[in-house]
Structures are given as structure tokens and as C-alpha cells.
Short mmCIF file of the C-alpha atoms (twelve columns), coordinates in Angstrom:
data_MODEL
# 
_entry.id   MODEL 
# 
loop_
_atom_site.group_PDB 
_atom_site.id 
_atom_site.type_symbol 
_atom_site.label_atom_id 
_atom_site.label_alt_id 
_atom_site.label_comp_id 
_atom_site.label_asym_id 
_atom_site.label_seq_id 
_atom_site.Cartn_x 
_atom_site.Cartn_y 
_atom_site.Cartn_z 
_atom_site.pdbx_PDB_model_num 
ATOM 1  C CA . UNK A 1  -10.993 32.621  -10.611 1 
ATOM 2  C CA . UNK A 2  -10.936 29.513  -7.795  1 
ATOM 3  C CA . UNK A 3  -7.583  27.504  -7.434  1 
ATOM 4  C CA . UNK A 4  -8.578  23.938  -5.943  1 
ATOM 5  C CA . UNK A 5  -5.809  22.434  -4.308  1 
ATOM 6  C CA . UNK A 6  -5.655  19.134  -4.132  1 
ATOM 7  C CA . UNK A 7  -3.116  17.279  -1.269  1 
ATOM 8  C CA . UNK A 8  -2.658  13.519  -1.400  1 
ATOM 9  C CA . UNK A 9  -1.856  11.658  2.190   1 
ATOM 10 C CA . UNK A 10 -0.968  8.482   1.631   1 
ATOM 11 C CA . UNK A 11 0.086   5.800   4.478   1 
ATOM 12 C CA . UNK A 12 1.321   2.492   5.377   1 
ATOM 13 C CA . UNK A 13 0.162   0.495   7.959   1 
ATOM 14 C CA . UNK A 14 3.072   -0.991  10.757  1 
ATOM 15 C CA . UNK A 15 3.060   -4.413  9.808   1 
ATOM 16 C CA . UNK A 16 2.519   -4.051  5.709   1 
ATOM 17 C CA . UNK A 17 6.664   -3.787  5.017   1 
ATOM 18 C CA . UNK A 18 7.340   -6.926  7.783   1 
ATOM 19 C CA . UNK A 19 4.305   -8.776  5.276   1 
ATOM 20 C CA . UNK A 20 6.057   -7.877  2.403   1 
ATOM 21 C CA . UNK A 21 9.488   -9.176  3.616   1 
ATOM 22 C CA . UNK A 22 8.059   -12.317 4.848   1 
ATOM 23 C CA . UNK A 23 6.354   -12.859 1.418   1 
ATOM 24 C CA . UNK A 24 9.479   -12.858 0.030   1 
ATOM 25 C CA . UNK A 25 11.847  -14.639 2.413   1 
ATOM 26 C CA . UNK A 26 9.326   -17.497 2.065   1 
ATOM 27 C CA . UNK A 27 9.448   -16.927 -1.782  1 
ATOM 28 C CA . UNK A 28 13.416  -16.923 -1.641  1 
ATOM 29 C CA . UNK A 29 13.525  -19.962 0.612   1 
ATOM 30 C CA . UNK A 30 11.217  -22.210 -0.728  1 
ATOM 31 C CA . UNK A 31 11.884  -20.470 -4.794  1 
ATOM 32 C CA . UNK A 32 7.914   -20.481 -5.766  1 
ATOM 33 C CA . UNK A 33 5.888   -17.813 -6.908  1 
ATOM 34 C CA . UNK A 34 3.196   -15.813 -4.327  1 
ATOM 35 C CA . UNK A 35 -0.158  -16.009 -4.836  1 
ATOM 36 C CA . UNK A 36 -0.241  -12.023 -6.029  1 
ATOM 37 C CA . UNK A 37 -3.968  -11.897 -5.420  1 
ATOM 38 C CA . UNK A 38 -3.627  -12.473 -2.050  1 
ATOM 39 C CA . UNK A 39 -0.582  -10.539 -1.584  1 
ATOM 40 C CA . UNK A 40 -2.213  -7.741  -3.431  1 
ATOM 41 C CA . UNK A 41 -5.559  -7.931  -0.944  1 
ATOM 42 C CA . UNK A 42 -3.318  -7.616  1.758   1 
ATOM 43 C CA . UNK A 43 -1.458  -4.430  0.005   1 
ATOM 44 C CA . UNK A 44 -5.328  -2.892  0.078   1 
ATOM 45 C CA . UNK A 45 -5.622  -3.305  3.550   1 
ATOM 46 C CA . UNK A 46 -2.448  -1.989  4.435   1 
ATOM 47 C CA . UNK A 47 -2.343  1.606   1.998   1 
ATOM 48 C CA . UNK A 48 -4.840  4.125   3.452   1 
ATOM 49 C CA . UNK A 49 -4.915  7.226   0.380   1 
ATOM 50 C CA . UNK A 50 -6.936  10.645  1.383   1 
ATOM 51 C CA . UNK A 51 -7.213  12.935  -0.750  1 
ATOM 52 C CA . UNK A 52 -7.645  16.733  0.889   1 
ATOM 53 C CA . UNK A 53 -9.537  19.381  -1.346  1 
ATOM 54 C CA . UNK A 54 -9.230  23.056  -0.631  1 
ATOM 55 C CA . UNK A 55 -11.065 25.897  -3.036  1 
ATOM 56 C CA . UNK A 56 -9.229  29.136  -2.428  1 
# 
């Protein structure tokens, strides 16, 4: 019988947490809401997922 194993890698770009801070220090300062389709464009850009298959 094969066993697949399956090992998920996911990572976060350098600046993607300062982004996300600064999102909501300018949220906190000015009190309006972000524009989460933007914010959530730049979330895509900054997650890399790889997925690693190995059949034993």
C-alpha cells in the first residue's frame, strides 16, 4: 500500500506584518474602515503556500 505525505510550507514575506500594522494605525488614527479588497490583494502577494508531495 503507498502512504503520500503531504507537507505544507507556508511563508510571509518581510514587509507583509509592517503593511498590516500600518493598515491599522491609519485605521486607528483616522477611525475608518480599509478597503479589504485591497488589503486582501496585498495579503496574496505577501503569503507564498507550497505544498510538498512524497509517495513512500
Amino acid at each position: 500500500m503507498k502512504v503520500a505525505n503531504i507537507k505544507v510550507s507556508v511563508k510571509m514575506t518581510w514587509w507583509l506584518r509592517a503593511y498590516l500594522r500600518g493598515v491599522g494605525f491609519a485605521c486607528d488614527l483616522t477611525g475608518l474602515e480599509p478597503n479589504m479588497d485591497r488589503v486582501g490583494w496585498w495579503i496574496a502577494r505577501g503569503i507564498k503556500v507550497e505544498l510538498i508531495s512524497t509517495q513512500q
